[in-house]
C-alpha positions as CSV (number, residue, x, y, z in Angstrom):
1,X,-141.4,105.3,-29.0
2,X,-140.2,103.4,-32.1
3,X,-141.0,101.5,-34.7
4,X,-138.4,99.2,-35.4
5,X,-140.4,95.6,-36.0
6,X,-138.1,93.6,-33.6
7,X,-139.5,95.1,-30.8
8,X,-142.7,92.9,-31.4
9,X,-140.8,89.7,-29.6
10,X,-139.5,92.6,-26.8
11,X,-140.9,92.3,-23.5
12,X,-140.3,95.6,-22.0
13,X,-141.9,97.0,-25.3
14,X,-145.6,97.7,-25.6
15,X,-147.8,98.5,-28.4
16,X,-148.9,102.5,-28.6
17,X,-150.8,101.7,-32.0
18,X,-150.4,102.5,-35.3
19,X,-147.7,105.3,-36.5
20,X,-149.1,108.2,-39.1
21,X,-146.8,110.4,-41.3
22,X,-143.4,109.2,-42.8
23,X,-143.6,105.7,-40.7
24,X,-147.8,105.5,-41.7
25,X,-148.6,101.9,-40.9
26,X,-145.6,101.0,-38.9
27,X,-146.4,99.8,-35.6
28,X,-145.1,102.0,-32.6
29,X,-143.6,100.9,-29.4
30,X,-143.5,102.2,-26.4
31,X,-139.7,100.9,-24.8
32,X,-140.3,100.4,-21.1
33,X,-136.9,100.0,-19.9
34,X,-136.2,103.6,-21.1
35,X,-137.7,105.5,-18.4
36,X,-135.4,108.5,-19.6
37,X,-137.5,109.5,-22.4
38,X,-141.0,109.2,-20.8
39,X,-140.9,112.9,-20.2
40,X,-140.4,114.7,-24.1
41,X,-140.7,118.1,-22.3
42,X,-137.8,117.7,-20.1
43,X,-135.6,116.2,-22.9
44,X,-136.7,119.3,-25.5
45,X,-138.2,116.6,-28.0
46,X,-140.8,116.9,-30.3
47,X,-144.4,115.2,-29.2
48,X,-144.4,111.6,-31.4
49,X,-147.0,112.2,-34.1
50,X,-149.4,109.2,-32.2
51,X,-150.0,112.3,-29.9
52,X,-151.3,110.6,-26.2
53,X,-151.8,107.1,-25.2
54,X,-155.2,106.1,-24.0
55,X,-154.9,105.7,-20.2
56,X,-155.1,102.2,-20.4
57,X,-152.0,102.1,-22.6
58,X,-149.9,104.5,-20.4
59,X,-151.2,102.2,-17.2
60,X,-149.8,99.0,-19.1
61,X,-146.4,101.4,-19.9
62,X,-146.5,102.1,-16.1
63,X,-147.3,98.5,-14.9
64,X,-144.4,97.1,-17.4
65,X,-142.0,99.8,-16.2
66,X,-143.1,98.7,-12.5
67,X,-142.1,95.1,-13.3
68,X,-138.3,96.6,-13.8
69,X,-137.7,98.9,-11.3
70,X,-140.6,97.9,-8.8
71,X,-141.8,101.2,-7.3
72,X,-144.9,100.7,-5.8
């Protein structure tokens, strides 16, 4: 996730909501085309401060992310 502002024109980006903490009000991304860093727990990363997506958001991640590699 990020929330550097020129990802609002990006379409493989999709908006997770509204970042807390140090980037409070920032909108966060999620970057579709960078499958590698869906799973923190395999990388050793930190959980984002969001926390979880709602389902609907993580099926819109998954749809985009579908539209790019076309799994199923």
């Amino acid at each position: 996730m990020t929330t550097a502002a020129y990802n609002a024109t990006n379409p493989f980006a999709v908006v997770a909501g509204v970042a807390g903490g140090v980037k409070s009000g920032k909108t966060s991304y999620v970057l579709c085309h960078q499958p590698k860093s869906f799973d923190w727990r395999v990388r050793e990363a930190a959980p984002h401060p969001m926390g979880n997506l709602t389902d609907a958001r993580f099926a819109e991640v998954c749809g985009v992310l579908n539209q790019i590699v076309q799994l199923g």
